[in-house]
VOGU-3710 file (C-alpha; in Angstrom, 3 decimals, decimal comma):
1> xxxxxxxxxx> 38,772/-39,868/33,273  39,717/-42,725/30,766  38,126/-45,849/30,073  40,376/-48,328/31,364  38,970/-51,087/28,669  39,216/-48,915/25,895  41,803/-46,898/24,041  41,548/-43,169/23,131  40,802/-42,933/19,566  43,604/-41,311/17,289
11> xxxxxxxxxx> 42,059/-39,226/14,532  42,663/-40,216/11,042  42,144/-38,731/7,112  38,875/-39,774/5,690  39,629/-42,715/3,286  38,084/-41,710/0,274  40,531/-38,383/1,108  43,269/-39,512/1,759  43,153/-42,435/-1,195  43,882/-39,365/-3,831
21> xxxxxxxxxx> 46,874/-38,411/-1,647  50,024/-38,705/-0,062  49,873/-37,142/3,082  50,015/-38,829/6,405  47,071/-41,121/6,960  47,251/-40,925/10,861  46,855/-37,714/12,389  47,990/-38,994/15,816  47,131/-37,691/19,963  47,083/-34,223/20,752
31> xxxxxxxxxx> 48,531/-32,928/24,209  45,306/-33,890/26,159  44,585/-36,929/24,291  47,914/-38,473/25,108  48,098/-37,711/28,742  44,235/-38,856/28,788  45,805/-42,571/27,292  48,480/-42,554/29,350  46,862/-42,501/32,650  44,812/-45,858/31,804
41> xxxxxxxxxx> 48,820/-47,905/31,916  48,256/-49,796/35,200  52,372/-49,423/36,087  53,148/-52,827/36,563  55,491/-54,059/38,504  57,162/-56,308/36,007  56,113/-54,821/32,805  55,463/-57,285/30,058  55,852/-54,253/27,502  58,857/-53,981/27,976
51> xxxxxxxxxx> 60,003/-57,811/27,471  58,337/-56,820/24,397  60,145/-54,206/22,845  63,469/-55,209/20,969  65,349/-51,819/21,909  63,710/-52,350/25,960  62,209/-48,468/26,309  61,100/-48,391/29,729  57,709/-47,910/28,606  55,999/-47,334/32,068
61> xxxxxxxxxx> 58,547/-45,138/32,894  57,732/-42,882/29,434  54,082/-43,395/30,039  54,251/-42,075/33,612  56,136/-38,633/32,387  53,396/-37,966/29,430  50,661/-38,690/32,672  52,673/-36,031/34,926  52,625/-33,720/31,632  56,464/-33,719/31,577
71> xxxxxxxxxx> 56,498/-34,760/27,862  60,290/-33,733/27,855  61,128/-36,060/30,415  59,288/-38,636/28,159  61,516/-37,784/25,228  64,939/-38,259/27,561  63,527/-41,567/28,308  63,169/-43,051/25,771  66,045/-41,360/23,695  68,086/-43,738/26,453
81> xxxxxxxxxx> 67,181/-46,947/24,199  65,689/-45,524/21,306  67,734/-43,384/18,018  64,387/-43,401/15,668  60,920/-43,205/18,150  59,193/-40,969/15,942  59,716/-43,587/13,135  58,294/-46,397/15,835  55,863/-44,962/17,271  54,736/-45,201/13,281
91> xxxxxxxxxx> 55,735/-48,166/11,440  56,616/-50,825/14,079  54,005/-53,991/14,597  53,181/-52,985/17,927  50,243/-55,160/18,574  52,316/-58,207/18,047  55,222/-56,545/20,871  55,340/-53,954/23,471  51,057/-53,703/23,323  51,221/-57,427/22,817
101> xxxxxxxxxx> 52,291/-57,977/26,240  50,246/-55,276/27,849  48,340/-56,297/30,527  44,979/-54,330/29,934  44,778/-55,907/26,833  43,359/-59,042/28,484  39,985/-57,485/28,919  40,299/-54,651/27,205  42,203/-52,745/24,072  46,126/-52,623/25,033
111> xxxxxxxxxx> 47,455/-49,206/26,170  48,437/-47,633/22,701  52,174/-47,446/23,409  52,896/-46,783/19,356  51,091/-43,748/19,477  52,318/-42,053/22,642  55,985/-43,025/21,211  55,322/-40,948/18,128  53,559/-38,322/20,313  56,324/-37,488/22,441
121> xxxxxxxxxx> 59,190/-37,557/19,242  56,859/-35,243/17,247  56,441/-33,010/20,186  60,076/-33,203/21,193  60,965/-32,616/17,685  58,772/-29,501/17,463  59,939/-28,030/20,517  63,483/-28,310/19,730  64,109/-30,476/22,490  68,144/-31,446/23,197
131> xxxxxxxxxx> 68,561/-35,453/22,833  72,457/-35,487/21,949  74,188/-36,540/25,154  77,235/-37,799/24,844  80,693/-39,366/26,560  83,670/-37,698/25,691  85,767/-38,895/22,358  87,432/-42,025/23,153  90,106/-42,066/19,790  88,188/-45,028/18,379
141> xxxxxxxxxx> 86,571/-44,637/14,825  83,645/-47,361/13,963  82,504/-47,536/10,072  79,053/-48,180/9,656  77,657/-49,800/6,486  74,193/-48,966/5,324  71,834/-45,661/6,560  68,720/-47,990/7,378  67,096/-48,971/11,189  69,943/-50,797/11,547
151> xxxxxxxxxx> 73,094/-48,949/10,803  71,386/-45,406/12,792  70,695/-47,711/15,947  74,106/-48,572/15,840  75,900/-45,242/14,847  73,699/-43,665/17,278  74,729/-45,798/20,170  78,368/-45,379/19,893  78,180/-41,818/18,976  76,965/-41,552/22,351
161> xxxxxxxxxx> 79,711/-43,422/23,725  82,296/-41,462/22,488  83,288/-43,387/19,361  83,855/-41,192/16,021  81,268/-42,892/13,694  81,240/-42,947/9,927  78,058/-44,350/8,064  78,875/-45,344/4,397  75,447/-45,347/2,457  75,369/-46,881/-1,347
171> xxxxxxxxxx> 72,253/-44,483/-2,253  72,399/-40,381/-2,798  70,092/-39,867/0,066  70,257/-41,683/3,435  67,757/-43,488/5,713  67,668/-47,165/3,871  63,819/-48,611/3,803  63,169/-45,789/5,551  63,686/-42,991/3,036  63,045/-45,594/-0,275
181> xxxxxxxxxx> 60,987/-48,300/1,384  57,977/-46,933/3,116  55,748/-44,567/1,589  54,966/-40,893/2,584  51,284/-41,792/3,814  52,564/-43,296/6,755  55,984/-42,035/7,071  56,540/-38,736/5,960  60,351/-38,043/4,955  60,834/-34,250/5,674
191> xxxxxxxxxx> 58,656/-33,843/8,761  59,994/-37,276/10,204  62,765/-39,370/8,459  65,060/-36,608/7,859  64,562/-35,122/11,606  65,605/-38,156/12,920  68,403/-38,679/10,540  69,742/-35,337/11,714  69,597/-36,098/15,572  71,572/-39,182/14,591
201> xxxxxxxxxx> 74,154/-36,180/12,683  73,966/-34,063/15,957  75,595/-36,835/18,039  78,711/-36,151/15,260  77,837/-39,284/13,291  79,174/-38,170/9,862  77,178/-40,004/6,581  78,834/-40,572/3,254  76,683/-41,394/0,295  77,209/-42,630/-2,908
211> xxxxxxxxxx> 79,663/-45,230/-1,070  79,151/-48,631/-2,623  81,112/-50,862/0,219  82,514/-54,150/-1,946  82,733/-51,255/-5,313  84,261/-48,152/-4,267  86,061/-49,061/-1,420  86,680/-52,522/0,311  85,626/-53,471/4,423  89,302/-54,477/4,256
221> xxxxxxxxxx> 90,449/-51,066/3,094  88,246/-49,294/5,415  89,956/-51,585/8,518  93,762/-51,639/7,238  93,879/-48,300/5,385  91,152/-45,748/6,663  92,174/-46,608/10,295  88,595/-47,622/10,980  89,084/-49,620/14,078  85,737/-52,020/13,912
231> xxxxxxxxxx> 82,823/-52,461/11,409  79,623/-52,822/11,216  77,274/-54,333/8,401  73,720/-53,006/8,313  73,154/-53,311/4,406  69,707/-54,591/4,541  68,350/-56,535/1,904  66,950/-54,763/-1,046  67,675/-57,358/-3,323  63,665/-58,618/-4,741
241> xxxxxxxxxx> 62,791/-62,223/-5,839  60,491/-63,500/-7,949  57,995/-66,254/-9,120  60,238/-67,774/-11,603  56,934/-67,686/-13,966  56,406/-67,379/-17,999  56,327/-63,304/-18,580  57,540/-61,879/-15,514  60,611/-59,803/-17,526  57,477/-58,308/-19,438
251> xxxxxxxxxx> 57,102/-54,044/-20,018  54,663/-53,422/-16,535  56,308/-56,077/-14,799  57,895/-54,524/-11,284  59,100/-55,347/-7,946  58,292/-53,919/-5,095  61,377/-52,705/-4,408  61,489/-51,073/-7,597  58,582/-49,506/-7,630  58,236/-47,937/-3,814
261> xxxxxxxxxx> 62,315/-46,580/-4,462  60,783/-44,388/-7,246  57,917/-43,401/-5,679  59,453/-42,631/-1,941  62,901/-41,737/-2,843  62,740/-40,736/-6,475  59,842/-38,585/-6,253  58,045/-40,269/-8,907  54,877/-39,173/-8,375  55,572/-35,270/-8,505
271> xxxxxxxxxx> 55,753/-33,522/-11,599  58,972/-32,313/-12,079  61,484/-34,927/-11,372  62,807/-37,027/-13,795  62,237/-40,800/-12,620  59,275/-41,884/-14,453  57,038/-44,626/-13,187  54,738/-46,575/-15,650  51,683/-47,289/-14,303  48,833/-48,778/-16,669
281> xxxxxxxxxx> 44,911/-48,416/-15,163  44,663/-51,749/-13,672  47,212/-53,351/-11,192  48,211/-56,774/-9,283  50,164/-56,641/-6,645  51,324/-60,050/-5,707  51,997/-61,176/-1,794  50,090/-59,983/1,249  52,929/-58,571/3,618  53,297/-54,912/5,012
291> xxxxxxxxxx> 55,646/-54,308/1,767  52,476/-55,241/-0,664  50,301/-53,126/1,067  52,464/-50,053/0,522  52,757/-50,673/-3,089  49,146/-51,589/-3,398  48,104/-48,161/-1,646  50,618/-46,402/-3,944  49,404/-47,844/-6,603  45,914/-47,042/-5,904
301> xxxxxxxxxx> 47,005/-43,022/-5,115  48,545/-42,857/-8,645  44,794/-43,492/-10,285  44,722/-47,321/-10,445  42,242/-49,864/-9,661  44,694/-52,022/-7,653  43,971/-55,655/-6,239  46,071/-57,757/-4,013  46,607/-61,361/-4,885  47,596/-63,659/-1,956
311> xxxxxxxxxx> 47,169/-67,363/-2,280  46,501/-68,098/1,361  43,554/-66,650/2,991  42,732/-63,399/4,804  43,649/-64,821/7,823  46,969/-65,538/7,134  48,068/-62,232/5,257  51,731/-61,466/7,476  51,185/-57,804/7,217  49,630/-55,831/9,653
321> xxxxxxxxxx> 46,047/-55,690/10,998  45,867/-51,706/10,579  47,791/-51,330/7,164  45,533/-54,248/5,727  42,150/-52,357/7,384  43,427/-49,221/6,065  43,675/-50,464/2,663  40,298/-52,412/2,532  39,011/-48,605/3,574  41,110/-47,236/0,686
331> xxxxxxxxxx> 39,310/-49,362/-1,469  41,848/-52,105/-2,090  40,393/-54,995/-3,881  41,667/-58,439/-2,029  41,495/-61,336/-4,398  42,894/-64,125/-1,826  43,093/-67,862/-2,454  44,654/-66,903/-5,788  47,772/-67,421/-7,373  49,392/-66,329/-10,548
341> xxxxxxxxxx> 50,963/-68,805/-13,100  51,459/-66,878/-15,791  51,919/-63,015/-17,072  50,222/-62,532/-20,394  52,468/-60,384/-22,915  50,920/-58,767/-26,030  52,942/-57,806/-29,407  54,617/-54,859/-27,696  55,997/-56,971/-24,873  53,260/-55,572/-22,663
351> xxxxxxxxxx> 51,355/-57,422/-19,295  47,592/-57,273/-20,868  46,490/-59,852/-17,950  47,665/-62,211/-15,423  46,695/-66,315/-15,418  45,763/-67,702/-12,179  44,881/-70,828/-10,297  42,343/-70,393/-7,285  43,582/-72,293/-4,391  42,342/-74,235/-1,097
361> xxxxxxxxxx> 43,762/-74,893/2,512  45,520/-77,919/3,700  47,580/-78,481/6,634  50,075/-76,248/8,236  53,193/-76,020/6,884  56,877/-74,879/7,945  55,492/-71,511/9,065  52,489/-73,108/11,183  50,586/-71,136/8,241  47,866/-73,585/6,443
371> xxxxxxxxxx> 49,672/-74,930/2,969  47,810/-73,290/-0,181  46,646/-76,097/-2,334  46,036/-75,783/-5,904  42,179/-76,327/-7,228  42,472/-78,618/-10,192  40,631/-76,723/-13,123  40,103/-73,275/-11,225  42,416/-71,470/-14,128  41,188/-68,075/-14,847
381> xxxxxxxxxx> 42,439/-64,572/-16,761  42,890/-61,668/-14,214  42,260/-58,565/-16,250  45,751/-56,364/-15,548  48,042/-54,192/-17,276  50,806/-53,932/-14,393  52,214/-56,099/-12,377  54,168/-55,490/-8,909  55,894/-58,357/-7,180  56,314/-58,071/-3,790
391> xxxxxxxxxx> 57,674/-61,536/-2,630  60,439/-60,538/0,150  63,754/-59,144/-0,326  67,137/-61,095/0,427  70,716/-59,434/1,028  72,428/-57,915/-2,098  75,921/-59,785/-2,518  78,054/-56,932/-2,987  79,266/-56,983/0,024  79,851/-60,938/0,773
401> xxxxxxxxxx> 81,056/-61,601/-2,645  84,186/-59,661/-2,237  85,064/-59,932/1,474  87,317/-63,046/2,538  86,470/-64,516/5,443  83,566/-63,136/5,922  80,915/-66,106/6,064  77,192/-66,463/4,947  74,665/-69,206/5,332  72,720/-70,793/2,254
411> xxxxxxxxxx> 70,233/-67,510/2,220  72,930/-65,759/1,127  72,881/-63,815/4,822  75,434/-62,931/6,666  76,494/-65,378/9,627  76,368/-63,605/12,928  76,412/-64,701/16,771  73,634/-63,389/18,922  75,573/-60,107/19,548  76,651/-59,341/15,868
421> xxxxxxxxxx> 80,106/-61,020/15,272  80,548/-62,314/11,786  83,774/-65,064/10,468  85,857/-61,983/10,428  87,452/-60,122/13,260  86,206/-56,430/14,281  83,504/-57,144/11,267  79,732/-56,670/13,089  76,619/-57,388/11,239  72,582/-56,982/12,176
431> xxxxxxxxxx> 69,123/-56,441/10,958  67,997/-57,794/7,412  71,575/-58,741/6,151  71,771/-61,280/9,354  67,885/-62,556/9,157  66,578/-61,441/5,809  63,710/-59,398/5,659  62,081/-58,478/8,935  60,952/-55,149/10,706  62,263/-51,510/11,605
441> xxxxxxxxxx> 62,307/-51,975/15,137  64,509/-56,069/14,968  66,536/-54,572/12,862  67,229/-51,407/15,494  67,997/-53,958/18,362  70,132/-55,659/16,462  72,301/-52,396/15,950  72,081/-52,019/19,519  73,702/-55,141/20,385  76,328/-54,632/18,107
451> xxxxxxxxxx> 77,369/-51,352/19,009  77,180/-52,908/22,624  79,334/-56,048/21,473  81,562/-53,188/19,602  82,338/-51,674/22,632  83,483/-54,212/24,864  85,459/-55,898/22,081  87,617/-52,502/21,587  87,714/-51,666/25,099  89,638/-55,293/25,779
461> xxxxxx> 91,474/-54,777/22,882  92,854/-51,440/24,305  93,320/-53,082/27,232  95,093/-56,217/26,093  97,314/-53,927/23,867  98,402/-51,918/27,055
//
């Protein structure tokens, strides 16, 4: 019987292991381990879980198939809300939603939801279970923009409503922060990524790379031309910012963005292929969010000594409780309270070392974080020969630039109502184009909602042009 206070463990790779490679860092439940976790949910009545949850699995319902060992049931379940659960159950910030909410973790540990999700997708996926339901074809076509969280959510949905869905992806290979974004160690691209990606294919979503919407073809062209009768926007934002500082266009000088596309998409790290990444012996990665933690446990895989420099405190690193424990166990050094203010550049136009200023609390600012304040005569030389910025992401232009009438707001984000609608009619948008940077699982459930939104706006039109 399980300990209702305390969570099943999930087995993981040993860190100094799994430090010197690239394979999946969790190992996750097996078969009795999951239906041992699941019997400690209490069933509530009004389940705060699922308030929590931006696609609204009914999680008790889920959890009460894996207890009656119907794990196929479980799949069906949540396949009703969910196009990408095997990608959840891994990389979405569970402890702040669904197992946020949860009930037992008043006294106790939280039921781990996140784990049982990716449970029942790898075990669905393994046994070839059938998840492609869908209505009839209704005549309507629906272009989707972007392969990420976003776009699949919402090609997904209306694939299952009978739309014929195209998904027009700007890279070679789809899957958006997915595929390029997050690294293999905790989301693995053949065994999961591409799996999912397929079940999206299997509802008869078709995907077109190499399609640079706002370059090769126009949202206008797609609309008046291609016969597409609605569109949605789920570009993402993969454009990186900066510090604005003295040496930051230095050789050794990356972005995150950058440098995660070559490893996770490019291959970098395999001998091989032919997308080199240069990598010196010691490197700073600077910011503290999930993003900086991938590129600082890269990093560290590739043979570097790799520290994180954050100017705000431990406490208020934005990423993730587990990735940030799972990269002190790496062996991550965290050099917080520190920020950089200049990259030093020898003769070659090579970082040999970073400048920084160590830094103290005051009050809270915007965020409700505490406002780093500089130390005056703190100035010291951070011994480093790369450099990795990883400062947030906003929405690459392309798109907005040459699109009349479609509207953005001083981020340079798309303007969208609650459900998706842009400036322009039949023109959708959701997930980091709309909000900027945010998570997996927002940006899924804002694809929902549009492909809801999408769907009552062409069934009135039908019925207003009868």
């Amino acid at each position: 019987m399980a300990n209702k206070m305390s969570r099943v463990p999930v087995k993981e790779q040993d860190p100094k292991k799994r430090a010197t490679n690239f394979d999946e860092v969790c190992l996750g439940y097996t078969f009795e381990e999951a239906v041992l976790e699941s019997s400690r949910c209490l069933v509530c009545k009004k389940p705060r879980c699922v308030e929590g949850c931006p696609v609204e699995i009914n999680i008790p319902k889920f959890v009460e198939k894996i207890k009656e060992r119907d794990i196929e049931g479980a799949a069906k379940e949540i396949a009703k809300n969910s196009s990408l659960p095997a990608v959840c159950g891994r990389v979405c910030p569970q402890e702040s939603q669904c197992e946020g909410k949860c009930v037992l973790g008043i006294k106790g540990e939280a039921l781990s939801i996140g784990k049982l999700e990716r449970f029942v997708a790898d075990w669905s996926r393994e046994n070839k279970v059938n998840l492609s339901d869908r209505e009839p074809k209704n005549g309507k076509r629906v272009a989707v923009i972007g392969s990420g969280p976003a776009g699949l959510a919402c090609a997904g949905d209306l694939a299952k409503k009978g739309y014929e869905v195209t998904i027009f992806e700007a890279m070679h290979e789809p899957g958006g922060v997915l595929t390029y974004g997050i690294p293999e160690f905790r989301l693995p691209k053949e065994g999961v990524v591409k799996p999912e990606i397929n079940n999206i294919k299997e509802l008869g979503v078709e995907i077109e790379t190499n399609a640079i919407i706002g370059k090769t073809i126009q949202i206008d062209e797609l609309m008046n031309e291609e016969g597409f009768d609605a569109v949605f926007i789920g570009s993402g934002a993969g454009l990186p910012k900066f510090m604005g500082i003295k040496g930051e266009n230095a050789n050794g000088v990356f972005s995150a963005n950058e440098f995660l596309t070559r490893i996770n998409l490019m291959k970098a790290y395999l001998e091989g292929y032919d997308t080199p990444v240069r990598l010196g012996k010691k490197v700073a990665v600077v910011g503290g969010g999930n993003v900086a933690m991938d590129a600082a446990r890269t990093a560290l895989r590739l043979g570097a000594e790799t520290h994180i420099v954050y100017r705000r405190s431990e406490a208020e690193l934005p990423a993730r409780v587990e990735e940030v424990h799972h990269a002190k166990e790496e062996g991550i050094i965290l050099d917080i309270l520190t920020n950089p203010v200049e990259i030093l550049v020898d003769e070659n136009g090579d970082v040999n070392g970073m400048r920084c200023v160590k830094m103290q609390l005051g009050e809270p600012d915007s965020s409700g974080r505490r406002r780093p304040i500089e130390i005056e005569g703190s100035e010291f030389v951070m011994d480093v020969d790369t450099v990795i910025m990883s400062l947030g992401t906003s929405p690459n232009p392309m798109i907005t630039s040459n699109t009349e009438g479609l509207d953005v707001n001083k981020r340079k984000c798309i303007e969208a109502d609650e459900v998706g609608l842009t400036s322009k009619e039949g023109v959708y948008a959701g997930g980091d184009a709309v909000t900027g940077a945010a998570t997996v699982i927002s940006a899924m459930g804002a694809g929902k909602k549009a492909a809801e939104a999408i769907d009552e706006y062409l069934k009135q039109k039908s019925l207003s042009e009868c």
